[in-house]
C-alpha positions as CSV (number, residue, x, y, z in Angstrom):
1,X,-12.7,9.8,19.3
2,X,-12.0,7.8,22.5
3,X,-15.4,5.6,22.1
4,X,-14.9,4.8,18.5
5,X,-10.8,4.3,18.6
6,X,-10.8,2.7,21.9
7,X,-11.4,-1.1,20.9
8,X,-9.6,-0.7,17.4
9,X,-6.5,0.9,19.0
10,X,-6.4,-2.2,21.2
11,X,-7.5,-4.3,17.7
12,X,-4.3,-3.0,16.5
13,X,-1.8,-2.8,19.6
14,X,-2.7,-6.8,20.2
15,X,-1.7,-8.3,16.7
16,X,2.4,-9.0,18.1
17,X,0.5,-10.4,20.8
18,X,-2.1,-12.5,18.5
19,X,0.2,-13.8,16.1
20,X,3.2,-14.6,18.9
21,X,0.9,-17.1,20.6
22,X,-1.8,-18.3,17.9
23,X,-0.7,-20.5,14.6
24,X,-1.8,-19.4,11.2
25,X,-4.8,-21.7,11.1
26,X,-5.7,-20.6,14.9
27,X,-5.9,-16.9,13.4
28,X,-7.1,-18.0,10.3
29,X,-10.3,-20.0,12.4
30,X,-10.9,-16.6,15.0
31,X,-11.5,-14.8,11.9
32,X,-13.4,-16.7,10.0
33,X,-15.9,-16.9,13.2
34,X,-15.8,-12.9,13.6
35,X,-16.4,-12.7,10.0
36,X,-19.6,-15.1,9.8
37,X,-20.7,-13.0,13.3
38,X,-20.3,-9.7,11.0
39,X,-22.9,-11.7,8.4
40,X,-25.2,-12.8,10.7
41,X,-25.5,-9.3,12.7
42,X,-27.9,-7.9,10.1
43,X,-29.8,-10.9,9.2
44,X,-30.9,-11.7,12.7
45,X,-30.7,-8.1,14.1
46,X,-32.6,-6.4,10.7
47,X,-30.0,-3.7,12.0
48,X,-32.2,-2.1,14.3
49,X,-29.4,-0.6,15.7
50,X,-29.3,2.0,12.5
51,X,-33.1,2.9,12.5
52,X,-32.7,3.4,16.6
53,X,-30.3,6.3,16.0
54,X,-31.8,7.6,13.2
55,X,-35.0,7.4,14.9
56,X,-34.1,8.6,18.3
57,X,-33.0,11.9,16.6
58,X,-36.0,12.8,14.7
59,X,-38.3,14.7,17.3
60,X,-41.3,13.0,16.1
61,X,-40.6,10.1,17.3
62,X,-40.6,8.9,21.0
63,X,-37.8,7.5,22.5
64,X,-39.1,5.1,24.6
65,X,-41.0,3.8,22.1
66,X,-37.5,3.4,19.4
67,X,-35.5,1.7,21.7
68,X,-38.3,-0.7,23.3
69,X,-38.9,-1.4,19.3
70,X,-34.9,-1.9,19.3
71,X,-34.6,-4.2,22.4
72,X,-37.6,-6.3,21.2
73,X,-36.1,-7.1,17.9
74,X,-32.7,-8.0,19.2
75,X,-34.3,-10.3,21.5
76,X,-36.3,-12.2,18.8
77,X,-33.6,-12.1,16.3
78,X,-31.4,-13.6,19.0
79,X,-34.2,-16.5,19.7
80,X,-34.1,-17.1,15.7
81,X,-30.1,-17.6,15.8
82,X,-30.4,-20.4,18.5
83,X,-32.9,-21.9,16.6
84,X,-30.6,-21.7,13.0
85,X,-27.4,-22.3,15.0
86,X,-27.1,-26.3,14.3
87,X,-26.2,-25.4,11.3
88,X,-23.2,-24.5,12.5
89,X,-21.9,-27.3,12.8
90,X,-21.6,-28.1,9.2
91,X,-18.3,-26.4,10.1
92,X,-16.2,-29.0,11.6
93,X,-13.7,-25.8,12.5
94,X,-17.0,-24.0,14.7
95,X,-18.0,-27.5,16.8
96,X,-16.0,-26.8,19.7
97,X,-17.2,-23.4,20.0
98,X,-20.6,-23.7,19.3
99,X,-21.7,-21.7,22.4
100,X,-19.5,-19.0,22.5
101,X,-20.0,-18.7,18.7
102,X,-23.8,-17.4,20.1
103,X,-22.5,-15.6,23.3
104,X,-20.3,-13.7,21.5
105,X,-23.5,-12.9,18.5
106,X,-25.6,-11.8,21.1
107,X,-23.2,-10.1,23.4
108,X,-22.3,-7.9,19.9
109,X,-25.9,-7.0,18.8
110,X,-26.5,-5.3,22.3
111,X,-23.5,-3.3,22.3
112,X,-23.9,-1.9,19.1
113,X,-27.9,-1.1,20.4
114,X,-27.0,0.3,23.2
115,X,-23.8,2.4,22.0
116,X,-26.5,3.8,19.1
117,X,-28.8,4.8,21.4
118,X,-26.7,6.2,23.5
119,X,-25.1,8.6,20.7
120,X,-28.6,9.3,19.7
121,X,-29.6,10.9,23.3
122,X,-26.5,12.6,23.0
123,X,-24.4,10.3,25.8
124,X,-21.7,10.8,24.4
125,X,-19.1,10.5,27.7
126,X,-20.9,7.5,28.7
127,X,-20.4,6.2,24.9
128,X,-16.7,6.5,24.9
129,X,-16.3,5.5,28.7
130,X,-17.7,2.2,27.4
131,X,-15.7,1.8,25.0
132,X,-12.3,2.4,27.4
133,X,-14.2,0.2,29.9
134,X,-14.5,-2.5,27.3
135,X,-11.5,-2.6,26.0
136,X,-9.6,-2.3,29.4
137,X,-11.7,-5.5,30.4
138,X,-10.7,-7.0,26.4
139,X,-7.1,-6.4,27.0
140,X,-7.0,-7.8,30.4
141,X,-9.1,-10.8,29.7
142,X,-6.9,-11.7,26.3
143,X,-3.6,-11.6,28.3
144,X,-5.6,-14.3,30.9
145,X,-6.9,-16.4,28.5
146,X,-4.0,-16.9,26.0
147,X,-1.0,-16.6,28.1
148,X,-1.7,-17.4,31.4
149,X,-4.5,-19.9,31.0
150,X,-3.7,-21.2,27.5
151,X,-7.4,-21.3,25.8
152,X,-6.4,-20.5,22.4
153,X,-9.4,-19.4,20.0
154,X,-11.8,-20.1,23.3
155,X,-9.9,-17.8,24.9
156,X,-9.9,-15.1,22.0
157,X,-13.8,-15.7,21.6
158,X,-14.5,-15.4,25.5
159,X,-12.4,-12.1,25.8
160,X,-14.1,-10.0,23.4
161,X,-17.6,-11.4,25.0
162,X,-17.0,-10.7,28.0
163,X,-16.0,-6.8,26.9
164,X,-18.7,-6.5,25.2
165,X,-21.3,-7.7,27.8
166,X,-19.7,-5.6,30.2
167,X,-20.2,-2.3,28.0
168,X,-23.5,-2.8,28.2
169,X,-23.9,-3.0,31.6
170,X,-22.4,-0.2,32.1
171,X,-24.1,1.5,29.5
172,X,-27.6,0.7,30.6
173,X,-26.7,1.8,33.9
174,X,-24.6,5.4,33.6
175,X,-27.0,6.2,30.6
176,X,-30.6,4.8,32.9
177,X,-31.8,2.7,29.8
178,X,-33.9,1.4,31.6
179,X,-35.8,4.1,31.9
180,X,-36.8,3.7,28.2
181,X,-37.9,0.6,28.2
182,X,-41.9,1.1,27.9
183,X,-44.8,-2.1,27.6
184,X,-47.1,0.6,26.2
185,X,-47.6,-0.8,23.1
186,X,-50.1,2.0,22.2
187,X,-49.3,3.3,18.5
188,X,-46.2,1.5,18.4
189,X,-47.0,-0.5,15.5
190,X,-47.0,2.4,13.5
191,X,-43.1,3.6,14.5
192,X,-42.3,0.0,14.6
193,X,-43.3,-0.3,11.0
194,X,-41.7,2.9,9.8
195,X,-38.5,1.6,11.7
196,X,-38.3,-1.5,9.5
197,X,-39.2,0.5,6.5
198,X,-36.3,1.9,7.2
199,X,-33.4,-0.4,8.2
200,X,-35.0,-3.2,5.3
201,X,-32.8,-1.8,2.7
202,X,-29.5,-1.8,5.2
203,X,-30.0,-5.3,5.5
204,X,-28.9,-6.9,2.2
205,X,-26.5,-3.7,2.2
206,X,-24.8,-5.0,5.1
207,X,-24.7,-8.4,3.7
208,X,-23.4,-7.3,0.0
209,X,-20.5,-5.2,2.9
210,X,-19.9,-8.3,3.9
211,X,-19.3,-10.4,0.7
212,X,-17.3,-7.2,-0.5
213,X,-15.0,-7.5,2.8
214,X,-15.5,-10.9,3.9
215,X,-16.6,-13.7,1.6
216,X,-12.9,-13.6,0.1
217,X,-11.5,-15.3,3.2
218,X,-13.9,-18.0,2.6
219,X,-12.6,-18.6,-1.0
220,X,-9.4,-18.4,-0.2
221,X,-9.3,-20.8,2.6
222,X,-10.9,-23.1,0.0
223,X,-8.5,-22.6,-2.5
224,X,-5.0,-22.4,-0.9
225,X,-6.2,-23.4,3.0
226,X,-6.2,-22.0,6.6
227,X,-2.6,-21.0,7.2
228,X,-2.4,-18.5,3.7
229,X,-6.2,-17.0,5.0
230,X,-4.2,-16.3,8.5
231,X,-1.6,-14.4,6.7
232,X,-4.4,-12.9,4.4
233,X,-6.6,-12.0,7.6
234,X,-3.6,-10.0,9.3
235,X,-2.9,-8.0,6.5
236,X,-6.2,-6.3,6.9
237,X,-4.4,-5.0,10.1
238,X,-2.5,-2.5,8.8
239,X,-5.9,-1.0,6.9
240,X,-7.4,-0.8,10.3
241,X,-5.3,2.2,11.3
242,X,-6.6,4.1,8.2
243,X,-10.3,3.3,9.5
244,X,-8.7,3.8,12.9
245,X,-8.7,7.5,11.3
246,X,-12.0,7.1,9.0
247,X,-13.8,6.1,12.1
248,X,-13.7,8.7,14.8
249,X,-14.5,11.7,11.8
250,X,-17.5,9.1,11.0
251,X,-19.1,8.5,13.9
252,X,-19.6,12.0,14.7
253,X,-20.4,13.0,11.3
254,X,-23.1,10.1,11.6
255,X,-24.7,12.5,14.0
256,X,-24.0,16.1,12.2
257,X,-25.2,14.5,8.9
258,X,-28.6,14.0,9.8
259,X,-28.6,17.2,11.9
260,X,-27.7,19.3,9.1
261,X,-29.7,17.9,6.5
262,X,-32.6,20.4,7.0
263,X,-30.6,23.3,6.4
264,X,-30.6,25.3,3.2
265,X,-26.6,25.6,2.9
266,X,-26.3,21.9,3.6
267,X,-24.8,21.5,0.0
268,X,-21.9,23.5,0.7
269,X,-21.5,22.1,4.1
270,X,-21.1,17.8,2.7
271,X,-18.9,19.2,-0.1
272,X,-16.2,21.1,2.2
273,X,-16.2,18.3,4.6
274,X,-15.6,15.3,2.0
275,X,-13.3,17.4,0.4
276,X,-11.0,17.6,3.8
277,X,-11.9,13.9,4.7
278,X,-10.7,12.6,1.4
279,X,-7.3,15.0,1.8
280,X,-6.3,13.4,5.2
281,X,-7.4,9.7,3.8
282,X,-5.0,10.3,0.7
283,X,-2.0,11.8,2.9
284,X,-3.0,8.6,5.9
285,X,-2.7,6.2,3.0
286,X,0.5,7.5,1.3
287,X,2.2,7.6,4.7
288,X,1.0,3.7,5.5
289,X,2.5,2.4,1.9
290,X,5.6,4.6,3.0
291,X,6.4,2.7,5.9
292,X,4.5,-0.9,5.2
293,X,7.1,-3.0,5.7
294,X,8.8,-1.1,8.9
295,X,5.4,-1.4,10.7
296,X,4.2,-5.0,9.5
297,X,8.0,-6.4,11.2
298,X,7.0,-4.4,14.6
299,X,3.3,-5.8,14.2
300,X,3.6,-9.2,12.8
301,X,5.8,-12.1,14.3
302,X,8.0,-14.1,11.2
303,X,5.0,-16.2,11.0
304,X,2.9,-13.6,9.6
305,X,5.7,-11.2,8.1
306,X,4.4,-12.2,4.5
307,X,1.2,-10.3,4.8
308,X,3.2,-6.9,4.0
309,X,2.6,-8.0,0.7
310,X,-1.0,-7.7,0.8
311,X,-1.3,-4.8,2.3
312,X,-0.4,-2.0,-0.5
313,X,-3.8,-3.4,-2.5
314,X,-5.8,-3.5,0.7
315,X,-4.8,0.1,1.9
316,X,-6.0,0.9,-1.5
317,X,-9.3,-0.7,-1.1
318,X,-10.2,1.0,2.2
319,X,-9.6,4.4,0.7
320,X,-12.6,3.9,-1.3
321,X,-14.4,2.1,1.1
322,X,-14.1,4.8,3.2
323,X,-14.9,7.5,0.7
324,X,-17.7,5.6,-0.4
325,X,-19.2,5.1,3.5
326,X,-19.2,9.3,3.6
327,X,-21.8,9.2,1.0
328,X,-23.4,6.2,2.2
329,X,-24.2,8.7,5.4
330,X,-25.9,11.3,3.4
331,X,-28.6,8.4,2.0
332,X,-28.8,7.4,6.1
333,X,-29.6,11.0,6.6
334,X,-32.3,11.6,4.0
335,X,-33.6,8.0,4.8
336,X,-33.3,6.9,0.9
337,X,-31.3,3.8,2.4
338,X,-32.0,1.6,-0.8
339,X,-29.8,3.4,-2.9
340,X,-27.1,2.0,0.0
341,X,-28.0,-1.5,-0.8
342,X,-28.0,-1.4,-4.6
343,X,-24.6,0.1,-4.3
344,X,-22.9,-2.6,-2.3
345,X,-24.7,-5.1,-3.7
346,X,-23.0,-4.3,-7.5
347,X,-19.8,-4.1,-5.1
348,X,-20.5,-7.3,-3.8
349,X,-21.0,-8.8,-7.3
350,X,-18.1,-7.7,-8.8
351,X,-16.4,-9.1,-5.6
352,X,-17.7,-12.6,-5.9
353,X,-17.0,-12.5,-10.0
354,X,-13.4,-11.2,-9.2
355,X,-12.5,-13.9,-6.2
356,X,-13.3,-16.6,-8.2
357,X,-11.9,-15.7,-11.4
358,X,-8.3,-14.7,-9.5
359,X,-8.2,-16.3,-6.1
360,X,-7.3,-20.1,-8.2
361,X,-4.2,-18.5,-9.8
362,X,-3.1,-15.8,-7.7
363,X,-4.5,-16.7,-4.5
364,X,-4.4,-13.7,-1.6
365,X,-3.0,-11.0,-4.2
366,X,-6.2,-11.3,-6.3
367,X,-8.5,-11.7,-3.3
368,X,-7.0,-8.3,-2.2
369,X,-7.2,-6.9,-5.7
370,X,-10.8,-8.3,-5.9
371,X,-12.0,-6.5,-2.8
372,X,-10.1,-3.1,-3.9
373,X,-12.0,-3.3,-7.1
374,X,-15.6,-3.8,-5.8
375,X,-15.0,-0.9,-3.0
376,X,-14.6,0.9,-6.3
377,X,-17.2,0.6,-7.6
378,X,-19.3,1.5,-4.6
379,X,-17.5,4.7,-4.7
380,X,-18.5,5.6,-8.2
381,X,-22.0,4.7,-8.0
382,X,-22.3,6.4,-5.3
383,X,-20.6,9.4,-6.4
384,X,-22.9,9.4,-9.2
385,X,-26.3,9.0,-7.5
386,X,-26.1,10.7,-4.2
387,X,-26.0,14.3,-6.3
388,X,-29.8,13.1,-6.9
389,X,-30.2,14.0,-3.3
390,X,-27.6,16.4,-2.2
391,X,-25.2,18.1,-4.9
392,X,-21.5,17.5,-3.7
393,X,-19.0,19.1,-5.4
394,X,-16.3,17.1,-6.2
395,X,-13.0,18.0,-7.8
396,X,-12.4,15.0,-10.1
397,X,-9.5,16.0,-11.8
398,X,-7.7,16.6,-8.2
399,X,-8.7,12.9,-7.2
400,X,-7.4,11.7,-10.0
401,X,-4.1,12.9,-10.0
402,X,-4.0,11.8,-6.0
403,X,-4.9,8.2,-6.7
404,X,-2.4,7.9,-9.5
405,X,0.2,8.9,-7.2
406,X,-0.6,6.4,-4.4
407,X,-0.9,4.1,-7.1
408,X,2.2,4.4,-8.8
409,X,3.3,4.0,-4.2
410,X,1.3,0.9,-4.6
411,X,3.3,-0.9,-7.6
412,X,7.0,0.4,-6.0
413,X,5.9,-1.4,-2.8
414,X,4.3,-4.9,-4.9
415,X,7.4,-4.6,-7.1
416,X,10.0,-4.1,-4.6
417,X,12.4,-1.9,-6.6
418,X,16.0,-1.4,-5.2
419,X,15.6,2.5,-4.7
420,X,11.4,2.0,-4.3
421,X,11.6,3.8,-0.5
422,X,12.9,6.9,-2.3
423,X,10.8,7.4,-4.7
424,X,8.0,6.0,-2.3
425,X,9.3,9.4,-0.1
426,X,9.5,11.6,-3.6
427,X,5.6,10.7,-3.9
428,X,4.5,11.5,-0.2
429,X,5.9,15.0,-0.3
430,X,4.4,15.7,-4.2
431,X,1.4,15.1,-2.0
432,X,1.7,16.9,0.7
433,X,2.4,19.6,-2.0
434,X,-0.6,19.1,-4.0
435,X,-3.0,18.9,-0.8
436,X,-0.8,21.7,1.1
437,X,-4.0,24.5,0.9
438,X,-6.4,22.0,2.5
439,X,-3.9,20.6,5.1
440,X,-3.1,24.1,6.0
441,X,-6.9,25.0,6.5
442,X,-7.3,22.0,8.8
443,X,-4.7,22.8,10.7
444,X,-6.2,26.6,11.2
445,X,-9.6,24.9,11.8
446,X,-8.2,23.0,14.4
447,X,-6.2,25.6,16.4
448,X,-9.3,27.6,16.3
449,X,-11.2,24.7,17.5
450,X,-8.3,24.2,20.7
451,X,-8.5,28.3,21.2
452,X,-12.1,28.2,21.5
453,X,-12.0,25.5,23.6
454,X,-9.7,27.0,26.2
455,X,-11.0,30.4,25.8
456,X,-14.4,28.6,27.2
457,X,-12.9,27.2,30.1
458,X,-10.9,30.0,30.9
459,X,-14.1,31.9,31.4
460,X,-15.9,29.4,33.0
């Protein structure tokens, strides 16, 4: 929990701070670079970081050899990027940053190597103390830079560098990666070939992700400008304490997925889990539409305040998003990783279709509608097709009746009825009501976790 939440707790906790001292079009520019970072990850990187984990855990394969593979291919995707990055300046809003704009690219790809590999090897303390490292150093750093020494953008861009560089220093010294780091390049063709094989398909996967999450900022700041794709891009911060949630349970269940695969009652195992994953996404959401508007005027200064009214759509879209990455792990798992890419890429079309067709008229409100509809999508193919591999049960009928409620949640809050908050209220408890046999088994499952916990130390 603490390495996954650290950096997105501090994601979250900064946004007064962001949108006190940036402009619209500041905000709007900072994310428009993270977001073409996020595209250009898995086209340099081939994600290598995926096939490292996966790798590392499969007992065949030597470890040495996975993450030498891994640090090699970072390296010569980052030699590529320098080579592609004048292109970058067909941007006239990226010139000035044109260096960090790379720092930043390559300081990402070997975090997200290194934090793999060290979940893989089962670091897991070292993991998270990165993370709270990082994000001490992030926090820190973004006061300097935008308050005290007023850098604007350069300032945002450097901070979150200059975290990430130093969480992998630390990693590669508290988890000794250095010890497996290996020249022998005896038989390592072979594994790096099989690596490939494998992280291939997550490449245009990540990419159709991206056009899914991304590409609608880049529409909409062509059709109604900078300042409105600001406001657009902080609305997303309110979603990012449902993946704040989403996050922690899938990172470790990244790991359990592929452990359990092999066993005979795996079946029964995915299909209680989703079922108490999507429960506490429903409840998460239904409590964020309840108090949209309370948070977004603690989180957002006036400037931003308008994008409460994106939110309802987006916290919608990230439901599915989230219940669709769940499956997505279970194709990781079994190593079938193309059905992940044909997936995201019919998301990603429907996304492109939609932002164009309802961006010109109804500008952010259809870009978040468009990007709730393609996560959908994902979710049903995926429901669909990943019974080929592992049979999940899934109680249709029950999901149903749980997204029409946060739906009818959804229209009270884009409608703004006079007595919406009440019946807004009315709705969360009817869920609560519905879901009340699962919530009540978590909580069980997690006293009996805390009991066993103590009961361990107390003997110890």
């Amino acid at each position: 929990m603490l390495g996954t939440v650290g950096t997105k707790i501090l994601t979250y906790l900064l946004v007064p701070f962001y949108t006190s001292i940036l402009s619209t079009d500041e905000f709007g520019v900072c994310d428009t670079i993270f977001t073409t970072v996020s595209l250009l990850y898995p086209l340099f990187t081939l994600v290598i970081g995926e096939a490292v984990f996966r790798f590392t855990m499969d007992k065949e394969y030597d470890k040495k050899k996975v993450f030498s593979i891994g640090l090699s291919i970072t390296f010569r995707g980052f030699i590529i990027a320098c080579l592609c990055s004048p292109l970058l300046f067909l941007f006239s809003s990226f010139r000035p940053y044109f260096s960090l704009i790379l720092l930043y690219y390559f300081s990402t790809t070997l975090q997200v190597l290194f934090s793999q590999f060290a979940k893989s090897i089962n670091k897991i303390f070292s993991f998270s103390l990165s993370s709270i490292v990082g994000t001490f150093i992030i926090l820190t750093s973004t006061i300097l830079f935008l308050k005290y020494i007023p850098f604007g953008v350069m300032g945002y861009l450097l901070a979150y560098t200059i975290g990430n560089f130093c969480m992998c220093i630390y990693l590669f010294i508290s988890c000794q990666l250095y010890k497996y780091i290996t020249w022998n390049n005896h038989e390592i063709k072979s594994v790096r070939n099989s690596m490939i094989k494998y992280s291939i398909p997550i490449i245009p996967n990540a990419a159709s992700w991206w056009i899914s999450t991304s590409s609608d900022k880049y529409v909409l700041n062509f059709f109604s400008g900078l300042s409105v794709t600001g406001i657009y891009s902080v609305a997303y911060k309110m979603p990012s304490l449902m993946t704040l949630i989403s996050s922690v349970f899938l990172s470790a269940w990244q790991i359990s997925a592929v452990e359990e695969y092999s066993n005979s009652e795996k079946e029964k195992y995915y299909s209680l889990v989703y079922k108490k994953f999507s429960v506490v996404l429903f409840i998460f959401v239904s409590f964020l539409l309840l108090f949209n508007k309370f948070l977004s005027s603690f989180l957002f200064s006036k400037e931003f305040y308008a994008a409460w009214k994106y939110v309802p759509i987006l916290l919608m879209a990230y439901l599915f998003h989230d219940l669709a990455n769940y499956l997505g792990s279970i194709y990781n798992a079994s190593k079938e990783t193309k059905q992940l890419f044909v997936s995201t890429m019919l998301g990603a079309i429907v996304n492109i279709i939609l932002n164009f067709a309802l961006i010109p008229t109804f500008s952010a409100y259809g870009a978040a509608f468009a990007t709730m509809c393609s996560f959908f999508v994902v979710w049903i193919y995926r429901v669909i097709t990943v019974n080929r591999i592992v049979k999940i049960q899934i109680n249709m009928l029950s999901y149903i009746v749980n997204l029409l409620l946060l739906s009818v949640q959804t229209v009270i809050e884009l409608t703004e009825l006079e007595f919406g908050i009440f019946i807004s209220l009315c709705v969360f408890f009817i869920l609560l009501i519905l879901n009340f046999g699962e919530i009540k088994m978590l909580f069980k499952d997690l006293m009996t976790i805390i009991n066993r916990k103590f009961r361990i130390r107390g003997c110890k």
